[in-house]
ROLO-597874 format. One line per 10 residues: number of its first residue (from 1); for each residue x, y, z of N, C-alpha, C, O. Coordinates in Angstrom, 1 decimal. Layout:
NUM) X Y Z X Y Z X Y Z X Y Z; ...
//
This chain:
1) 129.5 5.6 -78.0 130.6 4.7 -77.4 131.9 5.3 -77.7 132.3 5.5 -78.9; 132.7 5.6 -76.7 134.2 5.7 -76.8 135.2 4.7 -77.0 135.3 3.7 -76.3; 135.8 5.0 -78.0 137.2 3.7 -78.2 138.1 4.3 -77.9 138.5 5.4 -78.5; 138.6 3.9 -77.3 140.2 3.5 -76.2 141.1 4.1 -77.4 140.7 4.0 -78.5; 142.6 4.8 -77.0 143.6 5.4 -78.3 144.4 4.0 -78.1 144.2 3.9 -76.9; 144.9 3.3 -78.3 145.6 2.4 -78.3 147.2 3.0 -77.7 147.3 4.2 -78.1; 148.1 2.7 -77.1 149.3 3.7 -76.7 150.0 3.5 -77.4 149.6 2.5 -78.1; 151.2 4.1 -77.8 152.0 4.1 -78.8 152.7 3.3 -78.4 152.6 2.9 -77.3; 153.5 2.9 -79.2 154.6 1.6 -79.3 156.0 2.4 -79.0 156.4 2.9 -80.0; 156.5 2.6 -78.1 158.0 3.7 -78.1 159.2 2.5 -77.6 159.4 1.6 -76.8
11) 159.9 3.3 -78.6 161.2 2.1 -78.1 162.2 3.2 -77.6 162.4 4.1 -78.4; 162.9 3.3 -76.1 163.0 4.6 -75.4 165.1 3.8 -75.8 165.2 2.6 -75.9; 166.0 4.4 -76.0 167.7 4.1 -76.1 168.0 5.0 -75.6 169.0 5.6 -75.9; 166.8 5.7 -74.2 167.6 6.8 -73.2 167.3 6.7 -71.6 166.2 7.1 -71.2; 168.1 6.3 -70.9 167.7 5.7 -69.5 166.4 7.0 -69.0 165.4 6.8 -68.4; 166.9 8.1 -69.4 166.3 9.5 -68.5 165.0 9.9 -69.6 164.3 10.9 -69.4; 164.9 9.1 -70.6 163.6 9.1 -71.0 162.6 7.8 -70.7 161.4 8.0 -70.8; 163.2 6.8 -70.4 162.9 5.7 -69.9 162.1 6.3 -68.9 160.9 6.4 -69.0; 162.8 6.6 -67.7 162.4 7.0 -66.3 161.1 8.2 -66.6 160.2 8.1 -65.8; 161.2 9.4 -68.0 160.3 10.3 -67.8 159.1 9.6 -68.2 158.2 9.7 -67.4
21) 158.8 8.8 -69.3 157.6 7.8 -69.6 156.7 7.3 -68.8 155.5 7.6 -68.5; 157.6 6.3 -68.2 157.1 5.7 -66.9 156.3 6.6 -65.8 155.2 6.2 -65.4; 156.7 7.5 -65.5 156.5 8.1 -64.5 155.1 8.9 -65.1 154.2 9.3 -64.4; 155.1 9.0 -66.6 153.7 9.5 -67.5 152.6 8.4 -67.3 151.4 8.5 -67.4; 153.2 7.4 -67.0 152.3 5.9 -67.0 152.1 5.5 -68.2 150.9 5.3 -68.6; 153.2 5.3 -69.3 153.6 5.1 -70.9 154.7 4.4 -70.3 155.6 4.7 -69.6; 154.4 3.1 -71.0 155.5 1.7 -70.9 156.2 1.7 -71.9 155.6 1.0 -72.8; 157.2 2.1 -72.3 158.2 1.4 -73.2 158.1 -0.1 -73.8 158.1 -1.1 -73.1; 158.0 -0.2 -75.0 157.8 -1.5 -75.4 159.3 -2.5 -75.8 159.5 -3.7 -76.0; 160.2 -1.2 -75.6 162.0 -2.1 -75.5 162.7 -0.9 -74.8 162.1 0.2 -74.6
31) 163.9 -1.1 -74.4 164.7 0.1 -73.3 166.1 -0.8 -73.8 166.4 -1.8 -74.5; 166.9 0.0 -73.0 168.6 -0.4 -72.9 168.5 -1.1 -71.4 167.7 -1.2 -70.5; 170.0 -1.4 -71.9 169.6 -2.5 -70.3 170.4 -1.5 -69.0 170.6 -1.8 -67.8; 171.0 0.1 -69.9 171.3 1.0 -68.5 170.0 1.7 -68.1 170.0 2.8 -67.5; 168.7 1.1 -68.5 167.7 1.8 -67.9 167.1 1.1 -67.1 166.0 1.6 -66.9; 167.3 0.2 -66.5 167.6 -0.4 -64.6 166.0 -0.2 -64.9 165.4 0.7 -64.4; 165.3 -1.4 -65.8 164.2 -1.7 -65.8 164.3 -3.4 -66.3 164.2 -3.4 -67.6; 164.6 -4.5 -65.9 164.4 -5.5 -66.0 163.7 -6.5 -66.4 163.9 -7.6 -66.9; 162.2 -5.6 -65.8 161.1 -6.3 -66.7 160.4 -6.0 -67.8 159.4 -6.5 -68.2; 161.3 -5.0 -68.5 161.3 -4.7 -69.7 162.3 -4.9 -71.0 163.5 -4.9 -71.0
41) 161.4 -5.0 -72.4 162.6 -5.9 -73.2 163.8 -5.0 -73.4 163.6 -3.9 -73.6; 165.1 -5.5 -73.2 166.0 -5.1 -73.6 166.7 -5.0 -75.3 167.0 -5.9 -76.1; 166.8 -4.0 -75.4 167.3 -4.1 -77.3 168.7 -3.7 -77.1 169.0 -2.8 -78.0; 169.9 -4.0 -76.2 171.4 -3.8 -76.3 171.3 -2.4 -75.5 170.2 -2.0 -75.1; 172.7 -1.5 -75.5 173.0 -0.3 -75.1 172.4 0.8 -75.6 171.3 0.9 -76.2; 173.1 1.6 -75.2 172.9 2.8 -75.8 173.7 3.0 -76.9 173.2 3.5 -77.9; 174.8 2.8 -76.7 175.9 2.4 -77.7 175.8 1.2 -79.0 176.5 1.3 -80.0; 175.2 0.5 -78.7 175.0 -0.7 -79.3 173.7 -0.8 -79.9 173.8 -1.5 -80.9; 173.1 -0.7 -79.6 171.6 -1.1 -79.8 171.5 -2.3 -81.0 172.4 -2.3 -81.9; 170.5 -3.2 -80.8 170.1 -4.2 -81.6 169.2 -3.7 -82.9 168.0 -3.9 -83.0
51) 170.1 -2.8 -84.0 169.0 -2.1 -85.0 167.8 -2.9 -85.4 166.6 -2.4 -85.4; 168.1 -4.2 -85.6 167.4 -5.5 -86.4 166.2 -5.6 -85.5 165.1 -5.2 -85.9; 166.2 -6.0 -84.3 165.6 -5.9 -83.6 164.3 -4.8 -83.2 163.1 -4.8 -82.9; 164.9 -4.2 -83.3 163.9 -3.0 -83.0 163.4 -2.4 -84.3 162.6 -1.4 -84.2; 163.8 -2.8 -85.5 163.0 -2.6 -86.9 162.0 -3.7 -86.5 161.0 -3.3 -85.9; 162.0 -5.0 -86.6 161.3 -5.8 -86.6 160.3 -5.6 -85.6 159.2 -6.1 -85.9; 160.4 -5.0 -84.3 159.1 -4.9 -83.7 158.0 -3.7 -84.1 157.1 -3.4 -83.3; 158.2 -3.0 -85.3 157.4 -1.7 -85.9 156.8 -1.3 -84.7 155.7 -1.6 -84.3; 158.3 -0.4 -84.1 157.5 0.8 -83.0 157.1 1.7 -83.6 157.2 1.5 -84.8; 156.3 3.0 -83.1 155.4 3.9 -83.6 156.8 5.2 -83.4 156.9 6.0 -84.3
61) 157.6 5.2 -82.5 158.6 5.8 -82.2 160.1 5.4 -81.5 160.1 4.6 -80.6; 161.0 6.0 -81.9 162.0 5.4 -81.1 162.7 6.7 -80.8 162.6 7.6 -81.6; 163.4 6.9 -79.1 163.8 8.1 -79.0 165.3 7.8 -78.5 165.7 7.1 -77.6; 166.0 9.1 -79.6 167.5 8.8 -78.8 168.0 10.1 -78.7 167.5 10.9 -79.5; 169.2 10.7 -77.6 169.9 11.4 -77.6 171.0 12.2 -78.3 171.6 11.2 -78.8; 171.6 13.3 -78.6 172.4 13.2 -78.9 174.1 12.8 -78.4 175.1 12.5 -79.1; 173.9 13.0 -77.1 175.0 12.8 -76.2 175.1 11.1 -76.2 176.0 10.4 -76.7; 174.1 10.6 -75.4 174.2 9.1 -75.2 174.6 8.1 -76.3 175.5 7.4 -76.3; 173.6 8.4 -77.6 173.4 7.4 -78.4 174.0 7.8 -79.7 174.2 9.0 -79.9; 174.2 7.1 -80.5 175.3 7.0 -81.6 174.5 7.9 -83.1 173.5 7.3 -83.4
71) 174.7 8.6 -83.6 174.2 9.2 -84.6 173.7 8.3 -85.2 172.4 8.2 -85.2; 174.5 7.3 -85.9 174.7 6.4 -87.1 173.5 5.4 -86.8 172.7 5.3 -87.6; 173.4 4.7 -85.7 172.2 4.1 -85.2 170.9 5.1 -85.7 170.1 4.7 -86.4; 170.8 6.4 -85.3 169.2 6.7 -85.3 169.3 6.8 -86.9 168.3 6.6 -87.5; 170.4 7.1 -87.7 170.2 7.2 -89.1 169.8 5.8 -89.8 169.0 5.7 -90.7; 170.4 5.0 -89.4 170.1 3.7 -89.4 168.4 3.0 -89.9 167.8 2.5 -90.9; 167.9 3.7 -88.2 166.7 3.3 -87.4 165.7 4.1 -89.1 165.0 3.5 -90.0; 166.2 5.6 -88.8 165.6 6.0 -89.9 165.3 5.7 -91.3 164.2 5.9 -91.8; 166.6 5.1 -92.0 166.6 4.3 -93.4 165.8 3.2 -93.3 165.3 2.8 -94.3; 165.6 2.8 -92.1 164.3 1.7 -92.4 163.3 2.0 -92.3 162.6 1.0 -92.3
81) 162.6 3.4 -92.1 161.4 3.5 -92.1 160.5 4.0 -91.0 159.4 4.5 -90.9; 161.8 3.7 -89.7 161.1 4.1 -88.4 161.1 5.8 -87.9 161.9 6.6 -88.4; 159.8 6.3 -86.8 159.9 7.5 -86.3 160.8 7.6 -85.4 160.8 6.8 -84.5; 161.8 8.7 -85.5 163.0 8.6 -84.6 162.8 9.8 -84.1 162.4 10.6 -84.9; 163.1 10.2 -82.9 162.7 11.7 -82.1 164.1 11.6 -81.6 164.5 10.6 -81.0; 164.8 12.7 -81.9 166.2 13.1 -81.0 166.1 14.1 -80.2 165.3 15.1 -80.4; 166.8 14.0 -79.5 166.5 15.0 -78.1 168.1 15.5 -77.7 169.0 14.6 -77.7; 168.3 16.3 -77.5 169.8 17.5 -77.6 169.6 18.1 -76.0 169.2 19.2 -76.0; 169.8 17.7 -75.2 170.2 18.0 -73.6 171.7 19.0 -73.8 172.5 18.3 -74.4; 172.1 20.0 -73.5 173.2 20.7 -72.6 173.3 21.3 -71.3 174.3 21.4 -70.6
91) 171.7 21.6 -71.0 171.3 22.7 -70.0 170.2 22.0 -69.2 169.5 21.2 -69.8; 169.9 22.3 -67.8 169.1 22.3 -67.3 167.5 23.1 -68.4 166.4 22.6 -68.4; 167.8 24.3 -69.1 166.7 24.8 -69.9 166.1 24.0 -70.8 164.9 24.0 -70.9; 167.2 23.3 -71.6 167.1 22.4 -72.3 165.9 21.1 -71.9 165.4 20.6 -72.9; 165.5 20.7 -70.9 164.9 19.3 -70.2 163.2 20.0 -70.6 162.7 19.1 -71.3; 162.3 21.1 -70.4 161.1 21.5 -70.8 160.6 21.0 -71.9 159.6 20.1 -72.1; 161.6 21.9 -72.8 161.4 21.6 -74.5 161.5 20.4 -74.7 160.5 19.9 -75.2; 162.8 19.3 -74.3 162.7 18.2 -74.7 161.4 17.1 -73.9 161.2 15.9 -74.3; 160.9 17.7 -73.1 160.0 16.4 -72.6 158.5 16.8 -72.9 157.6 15.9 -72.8; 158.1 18.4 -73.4 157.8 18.6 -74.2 157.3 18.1 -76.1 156.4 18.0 -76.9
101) 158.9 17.9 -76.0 158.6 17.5 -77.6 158.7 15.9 -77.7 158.6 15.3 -78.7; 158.7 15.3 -76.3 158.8 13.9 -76.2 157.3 13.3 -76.1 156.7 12.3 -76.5; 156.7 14.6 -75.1 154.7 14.0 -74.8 154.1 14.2 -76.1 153.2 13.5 -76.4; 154.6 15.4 -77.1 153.7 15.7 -78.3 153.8 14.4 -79.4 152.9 13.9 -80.1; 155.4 14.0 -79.3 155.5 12.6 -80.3 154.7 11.4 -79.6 154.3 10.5 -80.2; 154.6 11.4 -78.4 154.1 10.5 -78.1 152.5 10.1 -77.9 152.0 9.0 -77.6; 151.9 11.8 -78.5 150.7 11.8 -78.3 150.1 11.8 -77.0 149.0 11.3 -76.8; 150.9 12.4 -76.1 150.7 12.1 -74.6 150.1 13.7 -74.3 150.4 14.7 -74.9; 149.0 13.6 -73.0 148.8 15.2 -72.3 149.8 15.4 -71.3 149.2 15.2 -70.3; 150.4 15.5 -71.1 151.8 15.9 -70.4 152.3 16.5 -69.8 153.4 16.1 -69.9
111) 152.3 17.4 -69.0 153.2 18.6 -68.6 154.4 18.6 -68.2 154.5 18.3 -67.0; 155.6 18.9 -68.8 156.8 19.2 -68.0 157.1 19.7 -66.6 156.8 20.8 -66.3; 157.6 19.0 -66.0 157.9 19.8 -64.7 158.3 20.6 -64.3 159.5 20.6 -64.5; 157.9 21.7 -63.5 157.9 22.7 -63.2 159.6 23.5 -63.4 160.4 22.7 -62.9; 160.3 24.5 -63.9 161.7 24.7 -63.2 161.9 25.8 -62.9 161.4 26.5 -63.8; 162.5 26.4 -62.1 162.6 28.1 -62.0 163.2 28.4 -63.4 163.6 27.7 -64.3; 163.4 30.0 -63.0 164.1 30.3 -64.5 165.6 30.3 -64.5 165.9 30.7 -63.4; 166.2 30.1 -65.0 167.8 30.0 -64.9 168.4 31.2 -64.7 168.7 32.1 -65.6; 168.7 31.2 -63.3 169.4 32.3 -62.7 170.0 31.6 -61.9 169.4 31.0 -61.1; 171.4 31.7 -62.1 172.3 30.7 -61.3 172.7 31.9 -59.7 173.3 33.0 -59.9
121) 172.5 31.5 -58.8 173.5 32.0 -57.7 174.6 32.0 -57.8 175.3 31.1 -58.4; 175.1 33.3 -56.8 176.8 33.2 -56.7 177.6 31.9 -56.3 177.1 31.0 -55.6; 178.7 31.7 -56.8 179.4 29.8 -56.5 179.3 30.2 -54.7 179.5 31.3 -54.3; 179.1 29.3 -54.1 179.2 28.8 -52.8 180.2 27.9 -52.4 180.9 28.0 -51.4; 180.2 26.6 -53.6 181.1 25.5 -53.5 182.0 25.6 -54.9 181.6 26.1 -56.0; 183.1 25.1 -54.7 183.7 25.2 -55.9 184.3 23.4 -56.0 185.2 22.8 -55.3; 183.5 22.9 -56.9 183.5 20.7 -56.9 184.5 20.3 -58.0 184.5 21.1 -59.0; 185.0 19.6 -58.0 185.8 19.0 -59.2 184.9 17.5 -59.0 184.9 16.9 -57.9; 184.2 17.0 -59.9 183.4 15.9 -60.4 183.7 15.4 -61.3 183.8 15.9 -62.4; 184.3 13.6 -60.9 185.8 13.2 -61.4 184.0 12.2 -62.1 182.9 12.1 -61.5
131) 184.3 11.6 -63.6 182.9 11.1 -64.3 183.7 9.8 -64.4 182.9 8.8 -64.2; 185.3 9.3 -64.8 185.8 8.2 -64.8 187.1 8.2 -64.0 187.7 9.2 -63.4; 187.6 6.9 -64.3 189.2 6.4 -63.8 189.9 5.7 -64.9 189.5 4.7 -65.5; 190.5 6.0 -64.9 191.6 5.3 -65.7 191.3 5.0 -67.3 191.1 3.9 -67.8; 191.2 6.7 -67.9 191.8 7.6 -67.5 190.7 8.1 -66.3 189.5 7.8 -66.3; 191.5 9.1 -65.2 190.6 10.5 -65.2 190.3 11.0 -66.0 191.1 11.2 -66.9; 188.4 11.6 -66.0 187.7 12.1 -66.8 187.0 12.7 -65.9 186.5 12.0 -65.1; 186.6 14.2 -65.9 186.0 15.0 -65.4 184.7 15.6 -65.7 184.8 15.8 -66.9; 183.6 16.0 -65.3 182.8 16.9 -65.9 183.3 18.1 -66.3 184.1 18.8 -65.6; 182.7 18.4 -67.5 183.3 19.8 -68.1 182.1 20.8 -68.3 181.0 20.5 -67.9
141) 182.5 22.0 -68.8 181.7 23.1 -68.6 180.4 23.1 -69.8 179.6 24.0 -69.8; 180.4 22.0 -70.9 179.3 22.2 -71.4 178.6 21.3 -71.5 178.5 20.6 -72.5; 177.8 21.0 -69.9 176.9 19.9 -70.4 176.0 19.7 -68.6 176.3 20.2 -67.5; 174.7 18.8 -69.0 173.7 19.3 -68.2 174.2 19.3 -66.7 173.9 20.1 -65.8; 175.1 18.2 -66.4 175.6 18.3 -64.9 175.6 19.3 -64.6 174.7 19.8 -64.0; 176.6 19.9 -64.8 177.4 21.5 -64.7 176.2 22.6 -65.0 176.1 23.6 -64.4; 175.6 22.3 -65.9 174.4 23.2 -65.2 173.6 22.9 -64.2 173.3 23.8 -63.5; 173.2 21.9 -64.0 172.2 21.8 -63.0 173.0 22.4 -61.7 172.5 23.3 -61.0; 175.0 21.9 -61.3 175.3 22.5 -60.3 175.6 23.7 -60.3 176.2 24.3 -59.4; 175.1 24.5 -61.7 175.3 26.0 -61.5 174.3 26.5 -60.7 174.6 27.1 -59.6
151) 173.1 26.2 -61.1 172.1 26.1 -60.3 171.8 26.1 -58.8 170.9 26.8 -58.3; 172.7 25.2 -58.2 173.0 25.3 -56.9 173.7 26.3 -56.1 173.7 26.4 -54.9; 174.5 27.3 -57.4 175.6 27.8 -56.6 176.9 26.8 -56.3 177.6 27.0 -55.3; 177.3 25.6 -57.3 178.0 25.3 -57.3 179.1 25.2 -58.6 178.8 24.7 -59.6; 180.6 25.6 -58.4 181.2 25.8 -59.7 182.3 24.9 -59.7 183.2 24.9 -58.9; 182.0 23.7 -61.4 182.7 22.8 -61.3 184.4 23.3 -61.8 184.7 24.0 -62.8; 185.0 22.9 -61.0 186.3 23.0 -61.1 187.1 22.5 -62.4 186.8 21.3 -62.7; 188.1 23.2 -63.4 188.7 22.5 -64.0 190.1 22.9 -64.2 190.4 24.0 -64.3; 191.1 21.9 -64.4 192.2 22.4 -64.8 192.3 23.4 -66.0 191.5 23.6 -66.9; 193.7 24.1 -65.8 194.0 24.8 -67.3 194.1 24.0 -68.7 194.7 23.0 -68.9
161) 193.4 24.6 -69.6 193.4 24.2 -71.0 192.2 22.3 -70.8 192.3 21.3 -71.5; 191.5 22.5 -69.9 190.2 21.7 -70.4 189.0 22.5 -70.5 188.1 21.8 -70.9; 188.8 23.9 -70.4 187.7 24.4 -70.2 186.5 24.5 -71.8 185.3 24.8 -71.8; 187.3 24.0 -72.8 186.1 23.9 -73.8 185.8 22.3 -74.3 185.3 21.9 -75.4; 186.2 21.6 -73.1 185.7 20.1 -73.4 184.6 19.6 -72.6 184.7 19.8 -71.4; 183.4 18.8 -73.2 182.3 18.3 -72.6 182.9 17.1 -71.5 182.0 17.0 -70.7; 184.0 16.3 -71.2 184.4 15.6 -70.2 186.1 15.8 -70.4 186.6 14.8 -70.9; 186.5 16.4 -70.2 188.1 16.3 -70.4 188.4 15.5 -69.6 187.6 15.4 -68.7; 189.8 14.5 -69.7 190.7 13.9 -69.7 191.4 14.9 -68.4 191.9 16.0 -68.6; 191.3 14.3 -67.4 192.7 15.4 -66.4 193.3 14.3 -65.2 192.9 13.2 -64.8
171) 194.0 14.9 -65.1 195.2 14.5 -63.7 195.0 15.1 -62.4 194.9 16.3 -62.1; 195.0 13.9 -61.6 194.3 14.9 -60.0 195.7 15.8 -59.8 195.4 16.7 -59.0; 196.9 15.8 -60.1 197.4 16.3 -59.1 197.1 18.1 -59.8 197.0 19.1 -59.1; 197.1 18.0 -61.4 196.4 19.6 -61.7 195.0 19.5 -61.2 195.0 20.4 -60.3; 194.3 19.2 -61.3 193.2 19.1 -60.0 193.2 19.9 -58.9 192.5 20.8 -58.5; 194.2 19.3 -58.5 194.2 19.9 -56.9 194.9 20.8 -56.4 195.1 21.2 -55.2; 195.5 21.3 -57.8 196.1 22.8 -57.7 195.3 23.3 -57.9 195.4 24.5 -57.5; 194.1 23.1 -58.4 192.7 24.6 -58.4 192.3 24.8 -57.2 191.5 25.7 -57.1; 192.6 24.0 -55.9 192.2 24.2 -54.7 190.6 23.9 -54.6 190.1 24.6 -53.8; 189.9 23.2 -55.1 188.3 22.7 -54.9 188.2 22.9 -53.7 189.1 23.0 -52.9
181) 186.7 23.1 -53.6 186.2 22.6 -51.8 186.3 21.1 -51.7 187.1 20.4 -51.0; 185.1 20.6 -52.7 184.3 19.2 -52.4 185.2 18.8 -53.7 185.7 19.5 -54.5; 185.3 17.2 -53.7 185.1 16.7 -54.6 183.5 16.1 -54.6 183.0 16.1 -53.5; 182.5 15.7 -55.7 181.4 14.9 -55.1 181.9 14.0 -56.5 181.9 14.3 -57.7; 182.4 12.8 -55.8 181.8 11.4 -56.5 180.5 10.5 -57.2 180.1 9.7 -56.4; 180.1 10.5 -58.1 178.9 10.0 -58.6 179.0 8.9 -58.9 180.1 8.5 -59.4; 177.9 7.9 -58.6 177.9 6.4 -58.5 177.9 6.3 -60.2 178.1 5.1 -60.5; 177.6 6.9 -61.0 177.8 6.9 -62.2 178.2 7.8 -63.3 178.5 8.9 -62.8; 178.2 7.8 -64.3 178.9 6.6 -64.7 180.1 5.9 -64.7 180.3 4.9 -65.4; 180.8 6.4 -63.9 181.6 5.1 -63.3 181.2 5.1 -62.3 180.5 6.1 -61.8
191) 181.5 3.3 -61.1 180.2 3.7 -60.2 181.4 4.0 -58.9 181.4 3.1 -58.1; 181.9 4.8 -58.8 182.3 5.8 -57.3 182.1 5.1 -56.5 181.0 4.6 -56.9; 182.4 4.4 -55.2 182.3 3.8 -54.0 183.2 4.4 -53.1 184.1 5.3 -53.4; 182.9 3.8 -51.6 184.0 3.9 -50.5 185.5 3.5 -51.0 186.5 3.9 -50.4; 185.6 3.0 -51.7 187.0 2.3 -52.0 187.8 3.6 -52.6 188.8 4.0 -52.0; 187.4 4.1 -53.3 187.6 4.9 -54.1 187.7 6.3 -53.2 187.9 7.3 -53.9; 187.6 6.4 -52.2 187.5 8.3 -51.5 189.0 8.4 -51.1 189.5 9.5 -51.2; 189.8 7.4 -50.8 191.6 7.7 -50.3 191.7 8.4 -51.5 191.8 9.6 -51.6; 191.7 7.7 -52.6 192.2 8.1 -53.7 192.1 9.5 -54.7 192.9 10.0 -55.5; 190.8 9.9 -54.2 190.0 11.6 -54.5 190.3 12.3 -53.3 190.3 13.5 -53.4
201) 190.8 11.6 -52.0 191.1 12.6 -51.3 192.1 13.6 -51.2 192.0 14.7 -50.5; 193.0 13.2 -51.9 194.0 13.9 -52.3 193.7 15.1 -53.0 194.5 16.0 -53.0; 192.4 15.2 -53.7 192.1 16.6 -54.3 191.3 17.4 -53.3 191.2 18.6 -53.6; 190.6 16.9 -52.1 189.4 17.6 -51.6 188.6 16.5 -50.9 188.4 15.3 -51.1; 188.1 17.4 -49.8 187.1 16.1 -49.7 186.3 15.5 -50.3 185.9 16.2 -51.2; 185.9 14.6 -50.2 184.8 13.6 -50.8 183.6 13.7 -50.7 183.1 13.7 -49.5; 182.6 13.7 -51.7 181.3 13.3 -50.9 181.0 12.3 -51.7 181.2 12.7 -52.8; 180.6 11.4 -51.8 179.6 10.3 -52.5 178.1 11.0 -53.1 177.2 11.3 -52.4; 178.1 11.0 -53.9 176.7 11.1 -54.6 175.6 10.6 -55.8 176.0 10.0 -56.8; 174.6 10.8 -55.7 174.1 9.6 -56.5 173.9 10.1 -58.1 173.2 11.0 -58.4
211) 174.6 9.1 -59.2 175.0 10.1 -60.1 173.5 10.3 -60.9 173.4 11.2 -61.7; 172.5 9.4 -60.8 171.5 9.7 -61.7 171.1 11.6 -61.7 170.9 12.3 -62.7; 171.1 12.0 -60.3 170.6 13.3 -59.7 171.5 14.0 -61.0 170.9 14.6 -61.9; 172.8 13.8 -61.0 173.6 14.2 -61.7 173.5 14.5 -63.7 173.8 15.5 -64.4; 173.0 13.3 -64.1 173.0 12.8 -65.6 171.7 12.6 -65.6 171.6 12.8 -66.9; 170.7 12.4 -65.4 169.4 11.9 -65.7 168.6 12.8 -65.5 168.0 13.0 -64.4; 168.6 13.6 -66.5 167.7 14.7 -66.9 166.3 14.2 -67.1 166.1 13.0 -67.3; 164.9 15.2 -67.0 163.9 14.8 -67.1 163.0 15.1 -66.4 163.0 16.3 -66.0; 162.0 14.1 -66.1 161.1 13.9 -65.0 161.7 14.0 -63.7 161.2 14.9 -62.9; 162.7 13.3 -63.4 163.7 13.7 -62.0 164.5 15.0 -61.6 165.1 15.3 -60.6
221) 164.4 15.6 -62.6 165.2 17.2 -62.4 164.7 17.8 -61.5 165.7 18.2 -60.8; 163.8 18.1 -61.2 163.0 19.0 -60.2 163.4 18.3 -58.7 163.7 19.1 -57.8; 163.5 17.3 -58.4 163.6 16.3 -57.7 165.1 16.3 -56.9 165.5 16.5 -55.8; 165.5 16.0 -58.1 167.5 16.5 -58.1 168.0 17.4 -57.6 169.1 17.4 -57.0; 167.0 18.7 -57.8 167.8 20.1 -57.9 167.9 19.9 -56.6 169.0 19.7 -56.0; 166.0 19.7 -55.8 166.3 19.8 -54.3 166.9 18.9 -53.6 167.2 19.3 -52.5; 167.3 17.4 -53.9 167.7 16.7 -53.1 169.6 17.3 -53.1 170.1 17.5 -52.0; 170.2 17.5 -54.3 171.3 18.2 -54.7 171.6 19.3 -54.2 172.8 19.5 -54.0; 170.4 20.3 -53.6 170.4 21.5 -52.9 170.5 21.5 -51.5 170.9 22.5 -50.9; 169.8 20.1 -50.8 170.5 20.2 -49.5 171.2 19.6 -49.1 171.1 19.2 -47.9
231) 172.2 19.2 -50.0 173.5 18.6 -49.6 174.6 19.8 -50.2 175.8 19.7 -50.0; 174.1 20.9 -50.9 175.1 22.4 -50.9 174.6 22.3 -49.9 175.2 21.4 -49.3; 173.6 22.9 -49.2 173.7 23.8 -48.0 174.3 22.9 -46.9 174.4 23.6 -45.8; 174.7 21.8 -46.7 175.5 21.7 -46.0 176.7 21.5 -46.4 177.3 21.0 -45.5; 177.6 21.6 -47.5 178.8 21.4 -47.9 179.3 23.2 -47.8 180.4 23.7 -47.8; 178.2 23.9 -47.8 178.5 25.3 -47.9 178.6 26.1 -46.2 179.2 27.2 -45.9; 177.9 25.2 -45.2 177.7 25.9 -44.2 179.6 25.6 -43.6 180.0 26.2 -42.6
//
């Protein structure tokens, strides 16, 4: 007679691990409430998280980011006793290994999704990818966006003296002296709307885009590249 493994108990404080789980057919037993899963318990932000809370339900693992989630939280999670798996995204290369080392903690058969090898094409598009408002905050050159649109052949734009910052702080009107092609707008994380394109147009055209393709590394990368890839080939024709 075979007995059943029981699933692990994972408490996920990363929307794009949230989303990779799921899609494993591994339920999260708490999430953040930016992982746009509702019927699932919520334990606060990413930023925030409910430590107490999520000590007291003795998950089997809890997994957090470096970028998203707060150091001091997983150190926290740790002093009580819990398995904490951190996960360090900069690159598109980076998404393997981590979902990788996310099925092995989780005791899962798994395979990562497939990705070519990182050979970026010549720029086609040159984007300024505005991430907030007020202030302006832009994507910068060390972090997974900016690779994934290296990937495409597309090179994100930045003013002088932001180039060694993960989101610098900038001003459209130096913006729009780099001459961009596109702007593309991302519904997140700030959420980008129609309202908002007079205002970016002044650097470039606009496109609206959907920001998870953008930030939500994972299971949806492969997905991304191509949905992301034919919206270059038409921003490029």
């Amino acid at each position: 007679m075979t007995r059943a493994v029981p699933s692990p108990r994972v408490v996920s404080l990363v929307p794009s691990v949230t989303e990779s789980l799921l899609a494993w057919g591994l339920e999260p037993v708490a999430v953040t409430r930016f992982c746009e899963h509702p019927e699932l318990r919520s334990v606060g932000g990413t930023k925030d998280p409910d430590i107490a809370s999520i000590v007291a339900m003795q998950p089997d693992l809890v997994v957090v980011n470096t970028e998203e989630n707060r150091r001091q939280d997983a150190e926290d999670l740790a002093a009580a006793g819990v398995e904490v798996l951190v996960l360090d995204i900069d690159t598109v290369d980076d998404v393997a290994p981590a979902l990788d080392a996310l099925a092995q903690a989780c005791g899962l058969d798994a395979v990562a999704p497939s990705l070519d090898p990182a050979v970026d094409p010549p720029a086609r598009v040159r984007a300024f990818v505005p991430i907030w408002r007020r202030p302006w905050m832009a994507l910068g050159p060390r972090c997974y966006g900016t690779s994934l649109l290296a990937r495409l052949g597309v090179d994100v734009v930045q003013p002088e003296g932001a180039a060694d910052q993960r989101y610098p702080t900038v001003e459209l009107d130096a913006v729009a002296a780099a001459s961009p092609d596109v702007v593309l707008a991302p519904s997140e994380p700030y959420p980008f709307a129609e309202r908002h394109v007079a205002e970016l147009a002044v650097v470039a055209p606009v496109h609206l885009v959907d920001g998870k393709d953008l930030f939500w590394w994972g299971w949806r990368t492969p997905s991304a590249i191509d949905r992301l890839g034919h919206l270059v080939d038409r921003w490029a024709a």
